[in-house]
C-alpha positions, 0 to 999 in steps of 0.5 A: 300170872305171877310177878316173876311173869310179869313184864318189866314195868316201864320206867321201873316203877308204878306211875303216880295218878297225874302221871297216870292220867297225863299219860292217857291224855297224851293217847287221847291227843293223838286223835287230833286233826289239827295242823298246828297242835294236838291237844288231849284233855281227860275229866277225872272224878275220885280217880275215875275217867269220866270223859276225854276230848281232843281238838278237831273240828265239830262231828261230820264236817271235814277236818283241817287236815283236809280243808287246811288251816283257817288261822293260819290262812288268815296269820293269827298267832296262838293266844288270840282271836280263839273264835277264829277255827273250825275245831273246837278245843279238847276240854270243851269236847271232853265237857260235850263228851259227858253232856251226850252221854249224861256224866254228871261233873262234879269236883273234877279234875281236868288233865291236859296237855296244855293250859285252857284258853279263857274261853275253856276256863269259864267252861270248866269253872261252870262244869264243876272242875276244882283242878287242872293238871296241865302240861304246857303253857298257853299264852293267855293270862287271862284265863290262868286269872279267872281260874285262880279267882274262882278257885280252881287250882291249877298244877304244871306237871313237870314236863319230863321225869328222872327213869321215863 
């Protein structure tokens, strides 16, 4: 096929690779059973995927969609009392992902829809991640913090582009 078959690219031009892989993030976080957000994450090493997650309950058991939501049964905001869910978050589903399978992490970049909780931001620091490339924020200062403390570099992609 040449470039004159080729369809126009969406947008006009080729996607940078944070834009590339917040992209594939999104995709990923439509596979979430969450009621109250859906959130994707992607595990990039030398540009390579190596592992995705999304929020859900853990493999085999019903989903919130199904059983209804536990946090908002009990009127707990976002931000707090993380424990408090049948679903696991999408960065320590990804951080699962590459354990089952045998991926080695090591100087990754994370990309996801959302800033990680504290509870994510200590996974990802002992899984070897050096960047995190997030969307939205979260409410949780702690863990933005102990990231910057461990030397994790953590960049906001713009939320919405010129052309897209």
């Amino acid at each position: 096929m040449s470039d004159q078959d080729a369809p126009p690219r969406p947008g006009g031009e080729r996607p940078d690779w944070d834009t590339y892989f917040m992209r594939i993030c999104h995709e990923v976080a439509g596979r979430s059973t969450c009621l109250r957000r859906q959130v994707g994450a992607v595990l990039v090493a030398n540009r390579r995927i190596l592992a995705t997650g999304y929020n859900g309950a853990p493999k085999g058991l019903p989903h919130c969609e199904e059983v209804g939501c536990l946090r908002d049964k009990l009127q707990i905001p976002s931000g707090e009392r993380q424990e408090l869910c049948r679903g696991l978050h999408a960065e320590q589903n990804a951080i699962i992902q590459a354990a089952v399978h045998g991926v080695a992490l090591q100087d990754v970049t994370c990309y996801s829809t959302i800033r990680p909780c504290i509870t994510c931001a200590k996974m990802l620091i002992n899984a070897n991640v050096t960047r995190i490339v997030y969307e939205g924020d979260y409410p949780d200062e702690l863990a933005a913090g102990l990231l910057e403390e461990a030397g994790v570099e953590l960049v906001q992609w713009p939320l919405a582009r010129e052309g897209e």
